[in-house]
C-alpha positions, 0 to 999 in steps of 0.5 A: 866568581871574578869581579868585574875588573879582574876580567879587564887588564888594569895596570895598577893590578897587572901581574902576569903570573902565568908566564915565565919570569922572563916574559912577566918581566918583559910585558910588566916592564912595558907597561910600566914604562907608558905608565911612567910616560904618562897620559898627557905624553901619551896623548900628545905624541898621538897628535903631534903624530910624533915618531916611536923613537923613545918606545922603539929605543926602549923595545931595542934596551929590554931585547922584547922584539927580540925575545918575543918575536925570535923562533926558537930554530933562530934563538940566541938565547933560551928565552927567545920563541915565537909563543902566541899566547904571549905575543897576544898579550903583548898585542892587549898592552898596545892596545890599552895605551895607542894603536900607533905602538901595535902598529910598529910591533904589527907590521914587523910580525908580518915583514918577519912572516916570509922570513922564518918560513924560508929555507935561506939560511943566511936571511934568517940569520940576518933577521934575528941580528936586526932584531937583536939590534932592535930593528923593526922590520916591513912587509912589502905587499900590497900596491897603489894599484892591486891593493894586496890582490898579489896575483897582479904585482907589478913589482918585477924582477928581472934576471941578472945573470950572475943568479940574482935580479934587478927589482924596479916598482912601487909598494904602497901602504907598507908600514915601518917602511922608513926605517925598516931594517928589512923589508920582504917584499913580494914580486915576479919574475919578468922572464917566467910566466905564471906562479912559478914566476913568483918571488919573495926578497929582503930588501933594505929601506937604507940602501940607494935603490930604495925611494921612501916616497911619503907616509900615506896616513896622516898619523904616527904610524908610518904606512909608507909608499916605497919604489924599487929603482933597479935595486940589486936582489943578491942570491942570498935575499931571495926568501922564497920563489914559485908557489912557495912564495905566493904562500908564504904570502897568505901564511905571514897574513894568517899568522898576522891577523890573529892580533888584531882580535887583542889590540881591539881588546885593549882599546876598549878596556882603556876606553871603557874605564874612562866611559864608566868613570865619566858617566858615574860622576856626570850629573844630570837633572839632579841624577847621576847619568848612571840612574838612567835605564838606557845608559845602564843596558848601553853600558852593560852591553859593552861590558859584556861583549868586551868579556865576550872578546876577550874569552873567544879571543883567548881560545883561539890562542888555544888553537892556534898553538896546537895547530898541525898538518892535522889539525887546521881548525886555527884557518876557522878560528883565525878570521873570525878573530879578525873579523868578528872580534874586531866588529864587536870593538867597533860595537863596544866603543859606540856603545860607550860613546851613545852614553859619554857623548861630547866627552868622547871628543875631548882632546885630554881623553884616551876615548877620543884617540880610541874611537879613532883607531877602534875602525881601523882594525877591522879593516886592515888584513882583509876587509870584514867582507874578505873574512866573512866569505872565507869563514862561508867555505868552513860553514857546512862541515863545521856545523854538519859534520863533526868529527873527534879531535884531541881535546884542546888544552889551555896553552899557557906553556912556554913552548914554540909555535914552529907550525905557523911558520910550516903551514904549508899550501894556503888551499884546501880549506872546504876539507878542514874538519872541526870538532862537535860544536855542539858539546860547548852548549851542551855543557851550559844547558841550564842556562836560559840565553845559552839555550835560547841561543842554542835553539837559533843554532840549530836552526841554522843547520836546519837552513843549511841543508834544507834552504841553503843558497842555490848556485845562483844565489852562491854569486850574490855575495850580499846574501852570502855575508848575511848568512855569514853573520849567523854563522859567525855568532854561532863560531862565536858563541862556541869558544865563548862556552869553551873558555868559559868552562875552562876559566870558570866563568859565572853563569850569570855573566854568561846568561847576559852576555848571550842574551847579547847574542841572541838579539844579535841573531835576530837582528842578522836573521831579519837582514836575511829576510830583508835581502833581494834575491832571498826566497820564499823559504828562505825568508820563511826560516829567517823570521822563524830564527828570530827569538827574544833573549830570556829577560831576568831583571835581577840578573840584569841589576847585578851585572850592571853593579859589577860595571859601576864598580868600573868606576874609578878603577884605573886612571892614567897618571898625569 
C-alpha cells in the first residue's frame, strides 16, 4: 500500500527511476537546480515578474529542451526523442515551482508542433540547431481580433514573385514572442481564396521586420503582441500550405494541451504541503485547526481528488503514446486532461484555501502564487466550454457502442512518439471507437463508491438513448455542457479505475475518492434538472440519477491520517 506521500512528487524523495539514466538526470538535475534557488528567489522573481534568463541558461547548459523536445527523425544524438511520458513529468516539476517556467517550456512545444509535422527539410534542421543552442521557440496563432478562431486570420501573405511571400499583420497573446528563435506563424494567402490559401511560416523575432509591440500580461511569462510589416517569407520558411496547414494548427493544439493536466498537478502538490502544513500547526480555541470536522472532509477531499488527477492524468499518457491511425482514442482522452484535469486543480486549491484562509495571501508562501496561476490553466488552449462540446461528439459511441481494441500497456518505455506529429486530417471525430468502458468498473465491484457510481453510468447510457437532446435542444449549448459534465466524470472515473489496477491502488483510497465522484454527479445531475429548455423526461431522469455516496467513517478516518502525515513532509528551502 502507498503512503500518502509516496503518491505526491516531494523533491527531497524524488528518484525517477523508471526512466533512462539520461532522462533521470535531466529532471533530477531540474529540480535540483529550483532547489538550490531556493523559495524566497523563487517567490520574488514571481513578483518582481523577473525574466527566466538564469533558467533558460540552465535549460540551454544541460541540453533538456533539446533533449526532450528533438523527435528522433531530427536527433543529434541518441537521447534526444519526443517521449510524452517524460515530457509530462517534466510538465509536473514546472508546476510544483511556478507556472511562469512551464509557460516558456509550453508555448515552445506549441512553436515546434508546425514544425516536426512538416516536410521542409531545411526548417526542421533549423529547429533542432536552436534548440541545441538552447533557444525557445512561439507559436503564432491567434489575433487581438479572431482570438485562435484561424479561419479568420488577417495575417496575409502576398506573392513575391520569385516563389516566397510578403506577410504584413499582427499576433496577439503569443508567448515567448521576445526572444523566440522561431515563431510558426500562421496566415493566408492574399491571391487564393479559401483553405487552400492557407499557410504556416517560420519566422524570427531578431529580424527588422518583426514589431515586438509589448507582453499583454502583467507577469514573467511574455505573452506577446508582435506585427509582421512586410516581413520576407523565403521558400524554404513555409512549413505548410493549403489544408495541410490549417491542420498542423489543430495537431500542434492536441499535442499542447495534454500538459496542462501535469502543471495543474504540480501546483497543487506544492500548494497542498504548505496547506497541510499550515492547518496542523494553527491553533484555534485551543485545538489544532485539523480537529475540526469540515477542515477534515475539505482537506481530504483535495487530497483525494489530486490522486485522482494524477492517475487519470497518467493514463492518458498511455494512450496518447500508443496512438495510431488506428487508434484515436488520445482525441477523447486528450481534451478531457485539459478540461477536466485542470477544473479539479481549480477545485483542489479552493478546497485548501476554504481551510488555510488569510494564509493563502501572504506573500512568503508558494499558496498565494499558486492560486494565481491554478485559473489560468483552464482557460488556456480552448476554453472548458470549447473542450466540453468536443468530448459531446465522442459521448454516444464511447458509452454505447464499444468495440475490442489491443490492450494499452504502461508506457514508461524510451521510445518515440512520432504518431503526434502524423495525425493527419483534424476531422472525423464522431467515427473514434473506444473500448468497453465497462470492463474498468467491472474490475472493482466490491468496492461501495465504485458501484455506486457505476450505477449513475449506466444511467447515463439509459439517458443517452431514451432522452438525449432533441435537434432543437443540440443548439442550447448551456444544456449541451450540463450533459457534458456527467459524460465527463464517467471518462474520468474510467482511467481513474484503469490505473489504479495497474499501479495497485488500495481500495480504500479508491472507495474515497469515488464518493468524490458520486456527489460530483448529483450535483451536475441537479444542474441538468435546474436548466430552461430540459423536458419533462429529462428532468425526471436527472433526480433519478442523484445517489448518496457510501458513508464509512473509519474509511474516512484512515484516509484523513494518510493527509495529516502531509504535514511537514516538504519545505522549500530558504
Amino acid at each position: 500500500m502507498a503512503d500518502s506521500a509516496s503518491l505526491l512528487f516531494n523533491p527531497h524523495t524524488y528518484d525517477p527511476e523508471h526512466f533512462d539514466p539520461e532522462t533521470r538526470r535531466l529532471l533530477r538535475a531540474t529540480v535540483d537546480w529550483f532547489e538550490a534557488r531556493g523559495k524566497r528567489r523563487l517567490i520574488e522573481d514571481y513578483r518582481s515578474r523577473a525574466w527566466l534568463g538564469d533558467f533558460l541558461d540552465f535549460a540551454a547548459k544541460e541540453g533538456l529542451f533539446a533533449t526532450f523536445l528533438t523527435p528522433a527523425s531530427a536527433a543529434g544524438k541518441g537521447d534526444q526523442r519526443w517521449d510524452t511520458a517524460r515530457i509530462a513529468a517534466l510538465n509536473e516539476i514546472f508546476g510544483f515551482y511556478g507556472l511562469d517556467y512551464w509557460y516558456a517550456w509550453q508555448v515552445t512545444i506549441l512553436g515546434l508542433g508546425p514544425v516536426w509535422q512538416s516536410d521542409n527539410a531545411e526548417a526542421r534542421a533549423r529547429a533542432a540547431e536552436l534548440l541545441a543552442q538552447g533557444e525557445v521557440f512561439a507559436f503564432g496563432l491567434s489575433e487581438k481580433t479572431h482570438g485562435a478562431d484561424i479561419y479568420s486570420t488577417d495575417m496575409l501573405l502576398t506573392p513575391d514573385g520569385e516563389g516566397g511571400f510578403r506577410a504584413s499583420g499582427s499576433k496577439y497573446y503569443i508567448g515567448n514572442g521576445n526572444a523566440a528563435g522561431l515563431v510558426s506563424v500562421f496566415g493566408r494567402r492574399t491571391d487564393v481564396e479559401g483553405p487552400d490559401g492557407y499557410v504556416f511560416f517560420a519566422a524570427d523575432s531578431r529580424h527588422e521586420a518583426y514589431q515586438l509591440v509589448k507582453n499583454v500580461v502583467d507577469s514573467s511569462k511574455y505573452v506577446s503582441e508582435f506585427r509582421l510589416a512586410d516581413y520576407p517569407v523565403a521558400p524554404a520558411a513555409i512549413l505548410h500550405t493549403g489544408r495541410a496547414a490549417f491542420d498542423a494548427a489543430l495537431n500542434t493544439v492536441n499535442v499542447g494541451k495534454f500538459n496542462l493536466c501535469t502543471a495543474s498537478i504540480g501546483i497543487c502538490e506544492h500548494a497542498m504541503y504548505e496547506a497541510v502544513t499550515h492547518a496542523s500547526n494553527r491553533i484555534l480555541y485551543g485545538r489544532p485547526v485539523t480537529a475540526f470536522p469540515h477542515v477534515r472532509r475539505e482537506l481530504t477531499d483535495a487530497y483525494v481528488r489530486l490522486v485522482g488527477m494524477k492517475l487519470f492524468s497518467d493514463r492518458a499518457v498511455d494512450y496518447f503514446r500508443s496512438a495510431g491511425p488506428d487508434d484515436r482514442r488520445y482525441l477523447l482522452f486528450n481534451p478531457m486532461t485539459k478540461m477536466k484535469v485542470t477544473t479539479e486543480g481549480e477545485k483542489v486549491i479552493d478546497l485548501m484555501w476554504d481551510v488555510i484562509a488569510a494564509k493563502g495571501f501572504e506573500k512568503d508562501n508558494y499558496f498565494a502564487q499558486a492560486a494565481v496561476e491554478i485559473r489560468g490553466l483552464p482557460k488556456l488552449e480552448g476554453t472548458v466550454h470549447v473542450n466540453l462540446a468536443l468530448i459531446l461528439k465522442f459521448m454516444r459511441n464511447h458509452l454505447l457502442n464499444p468495440v475490442d481494441h489491443p490492450a494499452v500497456p504502461t508506457r514508461l518505455d524510451a521510445a518515440d512518439d512520432a504518431f503526434l506529429f502524423q495525425q493527419g486530417p483534424a476531422r472525423g471525430l464522431g467515427s473514434v471507437r473506444f473500448h468497453d468502458w465497462r470492463t474498468a468498473f467491472d474490475a472493482y465491484t466490491e468496492v461501495p463508491n465504485v458501484a455506486r457510481f457505476r450505477e449513475q453510468a449506466d444511467a447515463l447510457c439509459t439517458f443517452v438513448e431514451t432522452a438525449a437532446p432533441d435537434e432543437e435542444q443540440s443548439r442550447d449549448l448551456d444544456l449541451l455542457l450540463a450533459v457534458g459534465q456527467l459524460f465527463a466524470l464517467v471518462v474520468h472515473g474510467q482511467l481513474i479505475l484503469e490505473q489504479a489496477r495497474l499501479t495497485g491502488l488500495d481500495e480504500e483510497l479508491l472507495d474515497e475518492l469515488f464518493a468524490v465522484l458520486v456527489r460530483d454527479f448529483s450535483a451536475h445531475a441537479v444542474e441538468l434538472h435546474g436548466k430552461d429548455s430540459a423536458t419533462e423526461d429529462q428532468q425526471n431522469w436527472a433526480l433519478g440519477a442523484v445517489r448518496r455516496p457510501v458513508v464509512d467513517a473509519a474509511r474516512s478516518r484512515r484516509i484523513w491520517e494518510r493527509v495529516e502525515a502531509l504535514s511537514g513532509a516538504y519545505e522549500m528551502g530558504q
